[in-house]
Every structure is written in structure tokens, then in C-alpha cells.
N, C-alpha and C positions, 0 to 999 in steps of 0.2 A: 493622559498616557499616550505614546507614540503607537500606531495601527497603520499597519498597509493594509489599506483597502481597494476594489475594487470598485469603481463610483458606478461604472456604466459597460453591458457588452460592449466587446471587439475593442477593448481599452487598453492601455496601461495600468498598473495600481499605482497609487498614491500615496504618500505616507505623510499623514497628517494626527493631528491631536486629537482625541477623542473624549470624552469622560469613565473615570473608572468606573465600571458595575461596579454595584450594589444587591448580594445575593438576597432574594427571597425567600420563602418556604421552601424547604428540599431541595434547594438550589447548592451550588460549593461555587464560589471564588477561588480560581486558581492564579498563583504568580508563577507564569509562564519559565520555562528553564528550557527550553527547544523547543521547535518549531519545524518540520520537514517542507520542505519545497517540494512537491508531487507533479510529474508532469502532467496530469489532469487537470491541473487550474490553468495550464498554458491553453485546454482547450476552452477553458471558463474563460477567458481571456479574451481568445482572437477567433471561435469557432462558434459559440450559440446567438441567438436574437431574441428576440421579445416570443413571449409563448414557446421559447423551446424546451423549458423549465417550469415547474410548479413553481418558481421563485423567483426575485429580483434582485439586481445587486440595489444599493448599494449595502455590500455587508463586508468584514476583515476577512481576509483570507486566513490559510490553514487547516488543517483537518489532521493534521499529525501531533501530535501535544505530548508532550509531558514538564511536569514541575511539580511545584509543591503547594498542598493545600493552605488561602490565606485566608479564607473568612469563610464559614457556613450557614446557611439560611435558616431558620428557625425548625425544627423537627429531624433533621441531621444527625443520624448518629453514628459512631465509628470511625471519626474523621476527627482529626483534630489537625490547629493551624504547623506549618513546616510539616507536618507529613509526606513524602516524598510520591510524587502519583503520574499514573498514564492516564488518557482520555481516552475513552471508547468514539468514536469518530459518525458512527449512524446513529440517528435518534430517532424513535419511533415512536409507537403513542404508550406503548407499556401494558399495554391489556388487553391487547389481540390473544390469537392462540400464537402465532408465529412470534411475537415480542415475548412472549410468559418462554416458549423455547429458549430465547435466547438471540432469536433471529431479527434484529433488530432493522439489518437491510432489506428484510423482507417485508417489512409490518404490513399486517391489511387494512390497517384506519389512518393512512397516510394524514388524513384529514384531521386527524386528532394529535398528531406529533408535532412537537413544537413550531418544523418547519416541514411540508410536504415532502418524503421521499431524499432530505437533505440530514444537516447537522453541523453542528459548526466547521468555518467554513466553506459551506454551501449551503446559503441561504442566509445562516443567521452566521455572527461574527464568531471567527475564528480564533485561533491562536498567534497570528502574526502580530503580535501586541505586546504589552508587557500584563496583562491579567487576561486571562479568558471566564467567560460566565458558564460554567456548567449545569442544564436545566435540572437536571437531577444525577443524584448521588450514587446512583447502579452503574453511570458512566465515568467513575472516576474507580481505576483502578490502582490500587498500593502498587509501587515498587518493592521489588524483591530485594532484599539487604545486597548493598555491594553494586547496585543498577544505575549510574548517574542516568538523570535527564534527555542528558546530549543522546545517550546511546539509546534511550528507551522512545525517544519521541521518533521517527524515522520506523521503527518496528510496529507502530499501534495502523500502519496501512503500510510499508514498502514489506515488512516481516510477516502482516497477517495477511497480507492477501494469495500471497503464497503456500504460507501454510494449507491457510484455509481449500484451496486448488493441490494440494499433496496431497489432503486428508480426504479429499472426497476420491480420490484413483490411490489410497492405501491398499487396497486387494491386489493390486496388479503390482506395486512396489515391493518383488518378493526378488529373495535371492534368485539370481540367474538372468534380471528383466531390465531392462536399461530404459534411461528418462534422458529424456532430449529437454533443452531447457535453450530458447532460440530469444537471443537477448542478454546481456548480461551487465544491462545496468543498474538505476537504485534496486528495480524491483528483482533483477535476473541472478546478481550474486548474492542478494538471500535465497532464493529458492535455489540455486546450488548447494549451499553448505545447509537447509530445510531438507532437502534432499539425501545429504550426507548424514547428517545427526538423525535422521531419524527411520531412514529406511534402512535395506540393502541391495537399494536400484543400482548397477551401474549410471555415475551420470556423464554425458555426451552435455557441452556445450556450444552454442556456436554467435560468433558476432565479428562484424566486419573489422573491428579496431584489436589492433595488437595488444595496447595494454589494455584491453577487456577480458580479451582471452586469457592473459599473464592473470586476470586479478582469479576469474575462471579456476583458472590452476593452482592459486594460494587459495581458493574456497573449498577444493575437495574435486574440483573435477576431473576425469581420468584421463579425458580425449576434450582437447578442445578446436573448433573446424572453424573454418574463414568461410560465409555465402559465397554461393556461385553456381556454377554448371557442373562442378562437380560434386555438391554438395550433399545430394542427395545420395549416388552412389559408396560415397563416404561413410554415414552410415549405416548405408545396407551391410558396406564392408565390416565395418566394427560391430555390428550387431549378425556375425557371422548368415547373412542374407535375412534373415528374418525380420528386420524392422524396430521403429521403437515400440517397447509396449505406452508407456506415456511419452507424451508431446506437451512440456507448457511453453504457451506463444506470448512471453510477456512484450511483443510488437503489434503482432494485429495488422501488418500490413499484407496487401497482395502476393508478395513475392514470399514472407513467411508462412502465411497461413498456407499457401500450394505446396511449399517444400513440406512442411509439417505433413500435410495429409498426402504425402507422397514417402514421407519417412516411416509411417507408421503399420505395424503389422496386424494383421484380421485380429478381433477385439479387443483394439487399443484402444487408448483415449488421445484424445484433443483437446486441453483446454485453453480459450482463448481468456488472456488475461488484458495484451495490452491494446489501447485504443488509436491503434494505429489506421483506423478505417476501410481497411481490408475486408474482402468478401471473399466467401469459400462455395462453387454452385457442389450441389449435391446432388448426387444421382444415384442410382442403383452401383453402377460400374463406378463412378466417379473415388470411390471410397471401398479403402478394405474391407472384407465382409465383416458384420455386427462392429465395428467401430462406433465410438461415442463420439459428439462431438458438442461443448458446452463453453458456453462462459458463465463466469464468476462475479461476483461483486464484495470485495472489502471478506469479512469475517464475523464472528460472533465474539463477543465478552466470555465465554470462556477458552476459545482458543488465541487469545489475547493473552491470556494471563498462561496460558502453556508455553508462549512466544517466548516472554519476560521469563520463565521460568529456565527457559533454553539458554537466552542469552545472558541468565545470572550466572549459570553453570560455564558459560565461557562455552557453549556451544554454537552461538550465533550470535557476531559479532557483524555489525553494520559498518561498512568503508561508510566516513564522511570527509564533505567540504563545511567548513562551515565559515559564516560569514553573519554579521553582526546585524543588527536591526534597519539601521539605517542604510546596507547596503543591501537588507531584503529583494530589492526590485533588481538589482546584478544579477543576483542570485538565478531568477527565471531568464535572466535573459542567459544565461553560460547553462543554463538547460535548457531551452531551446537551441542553442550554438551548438553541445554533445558536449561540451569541453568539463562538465562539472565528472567527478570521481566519484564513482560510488553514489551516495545519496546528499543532496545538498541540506544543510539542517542549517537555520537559523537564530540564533541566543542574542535574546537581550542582553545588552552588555551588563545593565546595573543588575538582573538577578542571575547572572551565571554564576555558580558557586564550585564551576572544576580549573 
């Protein structure tokens, strides 16, 4: 089968043949139906070295999956072949306290999970393929009737990591409270319209490109602002001087992270989402009084399946580009350019079935 892989840091991927897994015990065989393109593999790409990972390449890229079940490994149950399914994207070792929660980005026996602190993807082979190997069967989640592939794969990380950074600042998401959301690409207009469906924050967007902003405003946002010197002013203005109660920084750079904690009102939150390698200094003054300020990572398996459950109901609906197997390695490079729309998702040409 065809695999973009990654051979070696600071590379290019490569797309070469591979051989189909062969599911073992508790293992699922899936035939891949999308694939997301995540700016994060752009840093797996051209930003880590040797030792800066628990892991090594050479392994396929991907970490956003969904398709359909094609073989399962002996002791499997509840799964049968063409069953239409999402990948949970962290693998852990499954028998911590944190993995029995559900928290599988968290696990504390990294050591015992198939791959240290990874998952396909990241570390071991991903879904940029035409089959992906699922180490076990808790990681494969049903599609909700009515969910192609194309739309669910993109949402198991650009939809849940958002989520997941809504759900932890839900107390503060009440009628009257406004959410800044500073970015509004794969990951920024889902948590707009994450935003929208499920609080009654006002939401504030902001991002330097015009048709970001446009997409912004077909996702639910009420005020959408352009960075700069006037930025922050802006809204203090719209949040009648008060600030924002939530901030998510799906950038992560210098200039976001400062406006951020300069937009936000005494105990708001901060959370940083993207890895834009930005630093925020903290001080007593430096920061609103009792303000939070966190990053996140990925989500859990069941705010996964509340994601799916959103975007069945036509409540969360993913912009994509999408672009075929072979042109996988395009694909990262028109997200590193900015030039991809929305989230870039990948399909096998021979098992797309939309």
C-alpha cells in the first residue's frame, strides 16, 4: 500500500510502498477514508532532532483518521468489517489511573503504551496510508449515522482539541462573558462555531487574513478584528471595558500570547492551544488579578464522541481542502505557505466512498 512517511528529522515525507498490517489480538485494521494534515507534523518535520522525542521516525504520518473497519484481530468485539469509525489519536498504556479516566494524553506508564507519550502518527505509522493499524479496539470510535469520513477525520484533533480547551473554561462561558479565539485556521474555526453550539459566550475573533475573518463570521462569530496596535483596545471596546473572560491562543506566538494576556479581564482564562513557540513572562502585575493561564493537549475518547455527536447534528461542520494521496506531501507544504482553507484533509483515492 502507498504511505507518506517520514524517514528522518528535519526532512521531507516521502511516499512510498509499504506492506498492509496484519491485525493481531485486539488490534482493528482500518481502511483509511481521510486523513488530516495538522500543522504539528510541519514541526515533526523541520523542528525536533534526535533525543527530542521519546520516539523515532521512520514511521507514516497522520494522527487524524477516520474510515472504516477492514479486519479485526482475534478477541475483538463490537466491530464488524465496513463499519464506518474515528481513531482516538493518543495511545496510552490503558491501565494507569489517568488511561482507566479516559485521559489517555495523559497516561502515567508512557512506558507501557504502545509508543511513549505518542500514537499513530507520532511515533508509530499513522493514517497517511491506505490502512491504518489500530493497537487496540477503545481507540476506534463508531461514526454517528449521516458522518462521512472526509468530515469526521479532521475533528478526532483540529475539533477536539478545542473542545477539549472550551470544556475545561465552561464556568466562565456564561451568558454576558465573551471568548476571544486569536487564530482562525484548521483549529480556530472550529472553536468558533465549538463556541457557538455550545455555550452563550459572546465570541470575538481575530486573524490577520481577510477571508479568515469572512470564514470567522459564517462560523458564528459576532466581531471579527485584524492584529495590530489597535488590537487590544478593540476589545476592551467590545467587551464594554472589561476584557475577555476566555482567551484561546490557537497560535502560540509572541505577539498573540501578549495581546491575549492583555485582552483579558481579572479571572479569566488563557488557554494556549497553538505551537507557535511563543512565551508569556509572568509576574505579579504582569497579569490580571487571579487569571488562569494553561495549555492543553489533544482530548479524551469521550469528548471525541460528543465532537462526532455535534457535527452529526450539523452543528460542527469542518471547512476543508482536500487533496488525494499522492499529493499528500502538497498538502504540508500549502500549510506551511497559509494558503490551505480551513483544514487540509487527505483521501485515498481507491477507498473514498463520498
Amino acid at each position: 500500500m502507498k504511505a507518506l512517511r517520514l524517514k528522518s528529522w528535519k526532512s521531507e515525507p516521502v511516499l512510498e510502498n509499504v506492506p498492509v498490517p496484519e491485525p493481531g489480538p485486539g488490534e482493528v485494521l482500518v481502511q483509511v477514508g481521510a486523513a488530516g494534515a495538522c500543522h504539528s507534523d510541519l514541526h515533526l518535520m523541520h523542528d525536533f532532532e534526535d533525543a527530542a522525542l521519546p520516539w523515532q521516525p521512520p514511521f507514516t504520518l497522520g494522527h487524524e483518521n477516520a474510515g472504516w473497519v477492514h479486519r479485526v484481530g482475534q478477541g475483538v468485539t463490537g466491530l464488524e468489517p465496513g463499519d464506518p469509525v474515528a481513531v482516538v489519536g493518543a495511545w496510552g498504556c490503558g491501565a494507569c489511573r489517568r488511561c482507566l479516566d479516559g485521559l489517555e494524553t495523559y497516561c502515567e506508564r508512557p512506558d507501557l503504551a504502545p509508543v511513549p507519550s505518542g500514537g499513530g502518527g507520532l511515533g508509530l505509522d499513522g493514517g497517511m496510508a491506505e490502512y491504518l493499524l489500530v493497537p487496540a479496539a477503545r481507540h476506534v470510535v463508531p461514526l454517528p449515522e449521516g458522518l462521512d469520513p472526509v468530515d469526521a477525520a479532521p475533528l478526532t484533533d483540529a475539533g477536539l482539541t478545542p473542545y477539549h480547551a472550551v470544556r475545561r473554561s465552561a464556568a466562565k462561558l456564561t451568558p454576558g462573558s465573551t471568548a476571544v479565539v486569536m487564530g482562525v485556521g484548521g483549529l480556530g474555526h472550529l472553536a468558533v462555531q465549538i463556541l457557538t453550539a455550545t455555550t452563550a459566550a459572546r465570541v470575538i475573533a481575530v486573524d490577520p487574513r481577510g477571508s479568515a475573518r469572512d470564514l470567522a463570521t459564517e462560523c458564528g462569530a459576532e466581531c471579527v478584528l485584524a492584529p495590530g496596535p489597535d488590537l487590544v483596545p478593540e476589545i476592551r471596546d467590545a467587551t464594554d471595558g472589561l476584557g475577555a473572560d476566555v482567551v484561546l491562543d490557537m497560535v502560540g506566538s509572541d505577539e498573540t500570547l501578549a495581546a491575549a494576556a492583555a485582552s483579558m479581564r481579572p479571572l479569566g482564562d488563557l488557554t494556549i492551544v497553538g505551537l507557535g513557540g511563543g512565551t508569556l513572562p509572568v509576574s505579579f502585575f504582569g497579569l490580571p488579578y487571579e487569571a488562569s493561564v494553561q495549555t492543553t493537549y489533544w482530548g479524551n475518547r469521550r469528548e471525541l464522541v460528543e465532537v462526532l455527536a455535534l457535527a452529526a447534528r450539523g452543528l460542527l461542520r469542518p471547512e476543508t481542502t482536500i487533496y488525494t494521496l499522492d499529493d499528500a506531501a502538497q498538502a504540508y507544504r500549502d500549510l506551511a505557505h497559509e494558503t490551505v482553507t480551513g483544514r487540509a484533509v487527505v483521501v485515498p483515492t481507491d477507498s473514498y466512498r463520498g
